[in-house]
C-alpha positions as CSV (number, residue, x, y, z in Angstrom):
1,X,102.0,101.8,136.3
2,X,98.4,102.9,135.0
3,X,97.0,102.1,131.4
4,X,93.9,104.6,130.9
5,X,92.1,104.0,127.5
6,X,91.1,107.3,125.6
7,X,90.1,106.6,122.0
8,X,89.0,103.8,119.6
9,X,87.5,101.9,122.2
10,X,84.5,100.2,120.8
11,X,85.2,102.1,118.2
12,X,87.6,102.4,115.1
13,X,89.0,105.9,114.8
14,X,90.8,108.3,117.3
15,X,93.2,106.1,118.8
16,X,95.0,106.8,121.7
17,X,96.1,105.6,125.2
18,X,97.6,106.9,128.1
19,X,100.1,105.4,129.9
20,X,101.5,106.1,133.8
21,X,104.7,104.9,134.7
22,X,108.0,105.7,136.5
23,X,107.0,109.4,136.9
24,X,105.9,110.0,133.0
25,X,103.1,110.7,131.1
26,X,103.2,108.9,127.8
27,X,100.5,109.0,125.0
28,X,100.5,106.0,122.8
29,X,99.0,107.5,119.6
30,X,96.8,110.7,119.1
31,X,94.5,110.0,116.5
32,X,91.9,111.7,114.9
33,X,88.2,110.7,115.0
34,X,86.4,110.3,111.2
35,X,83.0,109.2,110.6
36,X,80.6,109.3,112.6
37,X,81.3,108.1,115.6
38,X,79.0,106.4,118.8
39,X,80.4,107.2,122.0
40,X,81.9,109.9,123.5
41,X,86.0,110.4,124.2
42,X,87.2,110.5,127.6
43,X,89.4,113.5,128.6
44,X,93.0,112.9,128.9
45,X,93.9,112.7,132.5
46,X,96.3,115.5,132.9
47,X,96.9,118.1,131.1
48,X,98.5,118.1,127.6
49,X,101.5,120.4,128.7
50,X,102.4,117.4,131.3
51,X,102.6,114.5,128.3
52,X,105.9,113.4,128.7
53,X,105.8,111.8,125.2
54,X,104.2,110.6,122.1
55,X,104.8,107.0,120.8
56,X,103.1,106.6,117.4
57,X,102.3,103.4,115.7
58,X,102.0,104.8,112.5
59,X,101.2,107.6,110.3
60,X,97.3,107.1,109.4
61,X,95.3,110.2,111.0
62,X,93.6,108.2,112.7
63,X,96.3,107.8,114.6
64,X,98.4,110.7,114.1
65,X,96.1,113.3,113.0
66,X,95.5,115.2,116.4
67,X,99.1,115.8,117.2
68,X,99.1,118.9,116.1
69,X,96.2,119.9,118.3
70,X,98.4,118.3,121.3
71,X,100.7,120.6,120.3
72,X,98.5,123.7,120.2
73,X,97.5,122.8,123.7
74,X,101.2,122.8,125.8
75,X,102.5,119.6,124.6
76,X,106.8,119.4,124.2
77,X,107.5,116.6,124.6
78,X,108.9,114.3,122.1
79,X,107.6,111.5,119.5
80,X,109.0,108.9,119.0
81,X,108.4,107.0,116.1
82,X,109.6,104.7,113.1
83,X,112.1,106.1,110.4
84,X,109.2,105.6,107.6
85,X,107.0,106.9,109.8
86,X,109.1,110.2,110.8
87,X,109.0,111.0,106.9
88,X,105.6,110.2,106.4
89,X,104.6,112.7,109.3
90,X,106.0,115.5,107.5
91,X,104.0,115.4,105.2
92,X,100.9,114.5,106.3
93,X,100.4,116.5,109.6
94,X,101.2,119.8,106.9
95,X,98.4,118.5,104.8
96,X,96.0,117.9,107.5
97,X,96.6,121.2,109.3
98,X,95.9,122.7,105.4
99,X,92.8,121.0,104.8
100,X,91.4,122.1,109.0
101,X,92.2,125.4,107.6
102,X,90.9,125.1,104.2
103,X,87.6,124.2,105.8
104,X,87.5,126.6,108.4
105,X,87.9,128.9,105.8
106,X,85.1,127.9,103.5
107,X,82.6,127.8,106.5
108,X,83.6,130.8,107.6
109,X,82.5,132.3,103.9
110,X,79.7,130.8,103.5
111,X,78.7,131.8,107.3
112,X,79.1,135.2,105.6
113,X,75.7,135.1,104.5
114,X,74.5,134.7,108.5
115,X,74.8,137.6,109.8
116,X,76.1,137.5,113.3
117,X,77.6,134.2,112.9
118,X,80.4,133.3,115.0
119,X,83.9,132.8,113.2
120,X,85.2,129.3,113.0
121,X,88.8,128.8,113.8
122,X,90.7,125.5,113.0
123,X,91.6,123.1,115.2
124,X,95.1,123.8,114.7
125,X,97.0,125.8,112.2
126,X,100.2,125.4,109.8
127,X,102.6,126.6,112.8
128,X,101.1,123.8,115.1
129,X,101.4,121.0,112.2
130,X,105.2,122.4,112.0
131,X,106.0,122.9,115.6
132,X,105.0,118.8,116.0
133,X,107.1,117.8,113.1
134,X,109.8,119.5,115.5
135,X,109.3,117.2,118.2
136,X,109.6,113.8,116.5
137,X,112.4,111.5,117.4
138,X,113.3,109.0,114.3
139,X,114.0,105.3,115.3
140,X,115.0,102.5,113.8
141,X,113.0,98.9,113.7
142,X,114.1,96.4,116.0
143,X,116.4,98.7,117.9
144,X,115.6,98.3,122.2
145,X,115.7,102.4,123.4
146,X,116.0,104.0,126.3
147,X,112.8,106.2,126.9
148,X,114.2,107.6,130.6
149,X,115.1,106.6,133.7
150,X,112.9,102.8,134.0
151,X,111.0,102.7,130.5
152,X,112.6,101.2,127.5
153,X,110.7,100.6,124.4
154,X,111.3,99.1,120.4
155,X,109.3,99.5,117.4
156,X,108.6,95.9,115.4
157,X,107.5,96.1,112.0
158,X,103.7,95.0,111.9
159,X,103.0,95.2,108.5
160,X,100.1,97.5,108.1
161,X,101.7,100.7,106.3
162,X,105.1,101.9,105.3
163,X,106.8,102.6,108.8
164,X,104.3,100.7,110.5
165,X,105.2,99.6,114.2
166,X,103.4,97.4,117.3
167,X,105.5,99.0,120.5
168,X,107.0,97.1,123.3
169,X,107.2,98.9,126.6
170,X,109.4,97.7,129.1
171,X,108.8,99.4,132.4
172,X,110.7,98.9,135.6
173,X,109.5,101.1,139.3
174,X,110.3,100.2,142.6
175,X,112.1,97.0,141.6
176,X,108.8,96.0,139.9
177,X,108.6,95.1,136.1
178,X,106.2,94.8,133.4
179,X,105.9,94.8,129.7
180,X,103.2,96.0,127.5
181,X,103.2,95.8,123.8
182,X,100.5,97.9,121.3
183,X,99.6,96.1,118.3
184,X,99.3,99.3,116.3
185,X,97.1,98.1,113.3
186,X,98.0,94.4,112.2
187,X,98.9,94.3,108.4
188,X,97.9,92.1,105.9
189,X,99.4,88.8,105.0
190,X,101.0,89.1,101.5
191,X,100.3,92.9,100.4
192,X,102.0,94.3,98.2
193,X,105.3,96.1,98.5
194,X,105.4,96.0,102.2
195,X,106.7,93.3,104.9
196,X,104.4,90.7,106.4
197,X,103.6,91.7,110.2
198,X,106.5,90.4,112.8
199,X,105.2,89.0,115.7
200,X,106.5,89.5,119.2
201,X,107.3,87.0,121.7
202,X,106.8,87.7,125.3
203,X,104.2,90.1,127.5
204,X,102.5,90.9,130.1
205,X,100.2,93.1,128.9
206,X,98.8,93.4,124.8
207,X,96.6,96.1,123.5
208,X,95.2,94.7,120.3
209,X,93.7,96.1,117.5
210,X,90.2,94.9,116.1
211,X,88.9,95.8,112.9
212,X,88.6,93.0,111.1
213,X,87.8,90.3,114.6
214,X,84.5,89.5,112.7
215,X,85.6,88.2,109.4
216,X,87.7,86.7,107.2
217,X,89.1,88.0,103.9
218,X,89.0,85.6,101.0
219,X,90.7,82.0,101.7
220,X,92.7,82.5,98.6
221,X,94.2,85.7,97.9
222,X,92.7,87.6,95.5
223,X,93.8,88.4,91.7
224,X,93.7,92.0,92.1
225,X,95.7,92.7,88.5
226,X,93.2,91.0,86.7
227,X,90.1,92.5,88.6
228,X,91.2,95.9,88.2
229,X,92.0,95.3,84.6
230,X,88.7,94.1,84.1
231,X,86.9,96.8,85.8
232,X,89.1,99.5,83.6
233,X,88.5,97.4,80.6
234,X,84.2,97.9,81.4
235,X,84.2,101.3,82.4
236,X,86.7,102.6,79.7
237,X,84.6,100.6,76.8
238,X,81.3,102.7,77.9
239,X,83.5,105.9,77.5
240,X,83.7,106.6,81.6
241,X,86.3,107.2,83.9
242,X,87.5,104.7,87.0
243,X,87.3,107.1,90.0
244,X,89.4,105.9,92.7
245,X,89.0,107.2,96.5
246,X,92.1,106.3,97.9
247,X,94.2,106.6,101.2
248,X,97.1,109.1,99.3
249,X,99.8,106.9,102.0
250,X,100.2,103.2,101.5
251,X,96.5,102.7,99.5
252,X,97.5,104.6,96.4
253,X,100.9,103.1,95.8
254,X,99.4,99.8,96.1
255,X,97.4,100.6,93.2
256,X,99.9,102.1,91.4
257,X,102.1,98.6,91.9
258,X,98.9,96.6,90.4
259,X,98.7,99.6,87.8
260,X,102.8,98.7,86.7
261,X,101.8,94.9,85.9
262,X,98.5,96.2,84.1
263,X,100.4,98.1,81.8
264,X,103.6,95.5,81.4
265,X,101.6,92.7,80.6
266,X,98.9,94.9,78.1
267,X,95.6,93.6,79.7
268,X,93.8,96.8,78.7
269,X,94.1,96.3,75.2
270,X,91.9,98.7,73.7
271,X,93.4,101.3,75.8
272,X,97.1,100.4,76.2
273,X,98.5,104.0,76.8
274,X,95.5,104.8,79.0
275,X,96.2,107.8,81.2
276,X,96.5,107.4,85.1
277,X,95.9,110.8,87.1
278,X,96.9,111.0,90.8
279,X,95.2,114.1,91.9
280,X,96.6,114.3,95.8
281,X,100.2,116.3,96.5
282,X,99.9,114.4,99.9
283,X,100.2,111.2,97.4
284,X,102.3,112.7,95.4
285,X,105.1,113.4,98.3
286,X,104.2,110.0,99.9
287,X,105.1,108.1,96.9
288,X,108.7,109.9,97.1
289,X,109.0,108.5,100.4
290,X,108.6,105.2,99.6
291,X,111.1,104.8,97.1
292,X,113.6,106.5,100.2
293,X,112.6,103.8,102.6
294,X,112.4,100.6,100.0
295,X,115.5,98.7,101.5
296,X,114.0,98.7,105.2
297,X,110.5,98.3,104.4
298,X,109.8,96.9,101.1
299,X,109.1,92.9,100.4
300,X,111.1,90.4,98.8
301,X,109.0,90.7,95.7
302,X,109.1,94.4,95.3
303,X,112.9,94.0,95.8
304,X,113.3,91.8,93.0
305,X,112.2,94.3,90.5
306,X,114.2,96.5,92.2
307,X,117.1,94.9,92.0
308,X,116.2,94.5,88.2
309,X,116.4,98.3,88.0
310,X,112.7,98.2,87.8
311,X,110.9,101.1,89.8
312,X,107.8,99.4,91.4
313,X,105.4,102.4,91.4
314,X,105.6,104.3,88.2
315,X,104.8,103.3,84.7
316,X,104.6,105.4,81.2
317,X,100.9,107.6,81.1
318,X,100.8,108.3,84.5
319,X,100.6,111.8,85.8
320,X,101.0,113.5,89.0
321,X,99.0,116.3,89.7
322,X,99.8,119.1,92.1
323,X,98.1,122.2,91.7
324,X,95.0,123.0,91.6
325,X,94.6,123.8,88.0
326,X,96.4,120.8,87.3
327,X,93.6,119.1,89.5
328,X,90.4,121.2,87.5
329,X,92.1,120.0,84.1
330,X,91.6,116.2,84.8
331,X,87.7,117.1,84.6
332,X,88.1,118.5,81.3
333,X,89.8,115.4,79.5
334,X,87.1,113.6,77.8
335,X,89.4,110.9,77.2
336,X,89.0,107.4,79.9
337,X,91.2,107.5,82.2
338,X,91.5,106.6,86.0
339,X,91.7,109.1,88.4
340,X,93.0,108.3,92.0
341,X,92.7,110.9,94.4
342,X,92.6,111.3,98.8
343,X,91.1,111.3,100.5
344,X,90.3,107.6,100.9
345,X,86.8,108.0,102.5
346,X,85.2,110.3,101.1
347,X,85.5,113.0,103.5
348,X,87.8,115.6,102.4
349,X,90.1,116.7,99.6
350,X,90.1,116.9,96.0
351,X,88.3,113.2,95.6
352,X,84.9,115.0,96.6
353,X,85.5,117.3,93.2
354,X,85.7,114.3,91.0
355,X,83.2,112.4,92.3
356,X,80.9,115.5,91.5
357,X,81.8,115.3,88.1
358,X,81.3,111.6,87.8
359,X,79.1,110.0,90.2
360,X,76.2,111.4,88.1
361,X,77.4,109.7,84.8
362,X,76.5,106.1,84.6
363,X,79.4,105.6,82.2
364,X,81.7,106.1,84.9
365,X,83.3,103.6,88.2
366,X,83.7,104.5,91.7
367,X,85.9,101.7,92.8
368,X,86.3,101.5,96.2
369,X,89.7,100.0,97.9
370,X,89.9,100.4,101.6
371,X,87.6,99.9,104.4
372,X,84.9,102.8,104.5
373,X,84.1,103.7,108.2
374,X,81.0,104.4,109.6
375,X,78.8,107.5,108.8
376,X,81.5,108.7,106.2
377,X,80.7,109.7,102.6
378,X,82.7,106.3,101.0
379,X,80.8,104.4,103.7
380,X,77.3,105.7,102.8
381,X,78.2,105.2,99.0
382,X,79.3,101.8,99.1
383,X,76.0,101.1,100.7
384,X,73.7,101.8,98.3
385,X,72.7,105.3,98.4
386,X,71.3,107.0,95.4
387,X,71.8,111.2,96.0
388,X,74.8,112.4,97.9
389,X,75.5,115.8,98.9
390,X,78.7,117.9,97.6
391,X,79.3,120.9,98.5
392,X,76.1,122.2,99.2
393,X,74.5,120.3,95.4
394,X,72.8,117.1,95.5
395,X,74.5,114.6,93.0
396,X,72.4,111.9,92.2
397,X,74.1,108.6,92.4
398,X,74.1,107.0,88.4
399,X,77.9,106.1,88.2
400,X,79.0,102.0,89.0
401,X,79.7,101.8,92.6
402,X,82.0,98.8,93.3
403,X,84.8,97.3,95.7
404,X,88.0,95.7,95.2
405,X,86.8,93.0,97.4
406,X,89.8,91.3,99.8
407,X,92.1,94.6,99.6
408,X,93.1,95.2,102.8
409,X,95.5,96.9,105.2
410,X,94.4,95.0,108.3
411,X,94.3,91.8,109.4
412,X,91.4,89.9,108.9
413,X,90.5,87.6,112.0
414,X,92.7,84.6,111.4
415,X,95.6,87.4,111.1
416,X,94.4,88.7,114.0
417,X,94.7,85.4,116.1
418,X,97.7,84.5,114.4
419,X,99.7,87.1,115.9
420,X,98.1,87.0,119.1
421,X,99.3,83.1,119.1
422,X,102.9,84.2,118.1
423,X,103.3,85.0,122.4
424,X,105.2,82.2,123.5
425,X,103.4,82.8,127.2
426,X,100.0,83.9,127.3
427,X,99.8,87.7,128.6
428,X,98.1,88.1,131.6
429,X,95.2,90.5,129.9
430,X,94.9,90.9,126.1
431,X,93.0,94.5,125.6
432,X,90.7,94.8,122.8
433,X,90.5,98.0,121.2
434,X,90.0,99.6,117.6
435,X,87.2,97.4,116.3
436,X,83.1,98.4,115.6
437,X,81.2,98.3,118.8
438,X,79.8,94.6,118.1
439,X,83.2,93.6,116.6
440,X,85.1,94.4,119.7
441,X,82.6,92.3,121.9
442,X,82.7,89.0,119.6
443,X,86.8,89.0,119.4
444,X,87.3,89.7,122.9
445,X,84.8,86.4,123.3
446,X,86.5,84.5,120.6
447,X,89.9,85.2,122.8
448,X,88.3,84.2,125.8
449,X,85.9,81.0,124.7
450,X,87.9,79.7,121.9
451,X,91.3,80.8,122.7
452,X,92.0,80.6,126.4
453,X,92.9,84.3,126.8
454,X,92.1,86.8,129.9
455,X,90.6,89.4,127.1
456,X,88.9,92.9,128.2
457,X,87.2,95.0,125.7
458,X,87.7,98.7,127.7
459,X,85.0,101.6,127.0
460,X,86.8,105.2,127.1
461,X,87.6,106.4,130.6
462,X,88.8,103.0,131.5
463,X,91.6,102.7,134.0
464,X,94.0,99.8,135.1
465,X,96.7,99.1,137.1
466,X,99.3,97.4,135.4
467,X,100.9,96.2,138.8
468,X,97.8,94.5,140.3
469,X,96.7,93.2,137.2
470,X,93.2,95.0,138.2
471,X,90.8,97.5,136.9
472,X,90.7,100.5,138.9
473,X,87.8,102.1,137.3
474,X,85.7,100.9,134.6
475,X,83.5,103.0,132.3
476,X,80.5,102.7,130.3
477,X,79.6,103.5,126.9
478,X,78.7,107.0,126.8
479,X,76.9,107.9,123.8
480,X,77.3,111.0,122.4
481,X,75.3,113.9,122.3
482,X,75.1,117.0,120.5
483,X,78.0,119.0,121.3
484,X,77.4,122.6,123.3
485,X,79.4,125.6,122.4
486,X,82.5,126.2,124.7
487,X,83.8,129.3,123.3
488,X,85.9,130.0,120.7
489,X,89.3,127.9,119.7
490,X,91.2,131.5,120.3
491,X,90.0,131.4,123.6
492,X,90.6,127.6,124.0
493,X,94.0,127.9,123.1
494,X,95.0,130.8,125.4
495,X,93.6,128.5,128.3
496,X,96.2,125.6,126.9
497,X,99.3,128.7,127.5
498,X,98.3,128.5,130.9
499,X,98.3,125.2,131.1
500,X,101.6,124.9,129.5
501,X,102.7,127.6,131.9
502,X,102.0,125.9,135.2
503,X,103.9,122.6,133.5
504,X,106.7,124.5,132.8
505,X,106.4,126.0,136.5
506,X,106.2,122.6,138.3
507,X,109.6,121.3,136.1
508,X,111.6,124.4,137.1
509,X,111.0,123.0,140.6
510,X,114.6,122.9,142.6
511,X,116.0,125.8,140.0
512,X,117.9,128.4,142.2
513,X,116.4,130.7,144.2
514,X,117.7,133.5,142.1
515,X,116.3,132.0,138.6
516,X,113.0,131.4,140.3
517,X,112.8,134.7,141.6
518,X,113.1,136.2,137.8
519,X,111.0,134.0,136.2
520,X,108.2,134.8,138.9
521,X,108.4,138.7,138.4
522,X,108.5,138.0,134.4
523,X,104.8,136.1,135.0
524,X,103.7,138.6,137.7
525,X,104.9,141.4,135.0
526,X,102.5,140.2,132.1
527,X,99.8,139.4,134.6
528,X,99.6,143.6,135.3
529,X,99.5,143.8,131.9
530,X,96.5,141.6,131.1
531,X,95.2,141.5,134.2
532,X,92.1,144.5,133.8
């Protein structure tokens, strides 16, 4: 039983662990990296056509969003993952795979005008996002499953997202047992629409997220109604439009829920049939999903208004855009209005369109509403900076930057310690992942000093032993450097085949003889063909 960390180690993107046990190779998460980020990734250990499985906290990107790659490289396996979760995947693996190709497409244009410049080939394609889709396993929450011969697991609502699960692993080889349970991301206490995080009870082992282990949100909970009112109110009464960067799954249905009471209770007077725009089909198809999954996942005050045949999320003047000439046309409305649109940092998608048409007017309100990370475009905005550059134009920087202080997804760090509290025996080791560089370091020493916890704050490439309660290799931070060429992804991806091939070799092992035999003059067959 070996744990090895992999991503968002020191770090807050790219999550992903690997876990050894009972003969299986199991990836907890596979998340894409966004921002900029510090240290270099450790490789996974083996190769991705040997990963046994996939079990996925939760949708965000950053924690899902490199499946599809997994799957380009060999992978079969299955993921396993929440009901909510399932349906969110669908969705947003497609539109990630669209927007890697969008942008490989784009650079490959404008590389046009370079000649000799190598083509750029996406990460992974359409087929790769679809083939993953394929290999997920819906579960239900609270339900104990049986992952193979010696590993069970469960999925426990934590609160974070729609679907949102921490993972219990129960692991029994050689008449030896242990238990390890991933937080996932924490949630929020008291967000909108969605459940409060459950705790669990009993483990030997924790893998913890970190974001917020440095700070505390607001001792009293925001009035988020009023505060968005009032920033609509402003910008609306200088002619300007509130420009929303939002997180299209679980962000931008929280601000249509604030939006609802806005409009019920009239507190933009001036303007009370203003129009609401949300420019993201990802959004779009997310918000469907939530009304599916509203009796397993919603709150008991977004169930009230159900049960009074009051839908939560929509509200007379808004309007759902989907194509792109629907998306153009927002721009050419000169009436207010409030635009929300993904992708919630800055970094991709149709928000970087509006916020060229708007940053630049000081009439207008960038309203931030999620946490920014490092190095992206929302980050470097929300900071202060006064030119940006979209596609390929400086924009200066004239428009109201400002942040719906307090709204958060995570767990600040009293939510952080009061789950870890919610163990009826301390674990044996808490590991401290997902959290800023600095951030990890203080909450593992807050665990340890304050708390009375064995706490370990792991560095990619970090392996332990589960049975021996030991480290059997510890790594360093590894900066990282500026990458090298290593061919092209065409190339890459034919080398993944024959990884995938000698997988599929090695679990034919035992076949008969005469099976065997066929399958080896098939291989030996394309070899002459290829082989030149």
């Amino acid at each position: 039983m070996k744990l090895t960390f992999i991503g968002a180690d020191h770090e807050v993107t790219g999550s992903c662990h690997y876990l050894e046990a009972c003969g299986k190779h199991i990836l907890v998460d596979y998340g894409m990296e966004q921002g900029v980020n510090v240290f270099e990734n450790a490789q996974l250990p083996v190769d991705e056509a040997v990963i046994d499985y996939v079990l996925l906290t939760h949708a965000h990107v950053d924690h899902s969003g490199m499946l599809p790659l997994l799957y380009a490289k060999g992978f079969r396996g299955q993921i396993l993952t929440t009901d909510a979760t399932a349906d969110l995947c669908s969705i947003m693996l497609r539109d990630c795979a669209h927007i890697q190709m969008q942008e490989a497409e784009w650079k490959n244009r404008k590389a046009q005008r370079s000649p000799g410049a190598e083509k750029i080939e996406p990460p992974y394609t359409m087929e790769d996002a679809d083939g993953t889709i394929r290999r997920i396993v819906p579960c239900h929450y609270n339900q104990r499953i049986d992952l193979c011969e010696g590993i069970q697991i469960r999925f426990t609502d934590i609160g974070h997202l729609l679907g949102s699960a921490s993972i219990e692993v129960w692991m029994t080889e050689n008449g030896n047992k242990k238990k390890i349970v991933f937080s996932g991301d924490i949630g929020n206490l008291n967000q909108p629409l969605i459940k409060d995080p459950a705790k669990t009870v009993e483990a030997d082992y924790v893998v913890m997220e970190s974001t917020y282990g440095d700070r505390l949100h607001t001792t009293e909970r925001p009035d988020y109604v009023t505060e968005l009112a009032q920033v609509i109110n402003e910008t609306f009464a200088k002619g300007g439009n509130v420009v929303i960067p939002s997180f299209a799954v679980g962000r931008t249905q929280e601000m249509l829920y604030f939006i609802r009471t806005i409009k019920e209770q009239n507190l933009v007077k001036d303007f009370p049939r203003f129009k609401v725009f949300v420019d993201s089909p990802l959004a779009v198809e997310a918000t469907g999903i939530f009304q599916k999954n509203i009796y397993e996942c919603f709150d008991e005050q977004a169930m009230e208004l159900v049960n009074r045949g009051i839908n939560p999320i929509t509200f007379p003047g808004l309007n759902l855009s989907i194509t792109s000439d629907e998306s153009k046309a927002i721009n050419f409305d000169d009436e207010p209005k409030v635009i929300i649109s993904a992708s919630g940092m800055c970094e991709a998608g149709r928000i970087r369109h509006h916020l060229k048409h708007n940053l630049w007017r000081p009439e207008c309100t960038i309203l931030f509403v999620g946490y920014q990370a490092f190095g992206t475009l929302g980050r470097i905005l929300v900071d202060g900076a006064t030119e940006v550059k979209l596609f390929g134009e400086t924009i200066e920087v004239r428009a109201k930057i400002q942040t719906l202080a307090g709204l958060s997804g995570h767990a600040d760090k009293n939510g952080l310690l009061e789950w870890i509290e919610g163990f009826q025996k301390k674990p044996e080791r808490v590991f401290v992942v997902h959290g800023e560089d600095q951030v990890c370091v203080s909450f593992t020493e807050c665990l340890e000093k304050e708390h009375g916890f064995s706490a370990f704050a792991p560095y990619s490439g970090t392996r332990f032993d589960l049975l021996t309660n030991t480290c059997e290799y510890e790594s360093v931070a590894v900066p990282i450097k500026e990458k090298t060429k290593t061919g092209s992804n065409v190339f890459t991806r034919l080398m993944a085949a024959g990884q995938r091939l000698l997988a599929v070799i090695r679990k034919n092992e035992g076949c008969a003889n005469k099976e065997l035999a066929k399958f080896a003059d098939q291989i030996n067959s394309l070899c002459d063909k290829w082989d030149r």
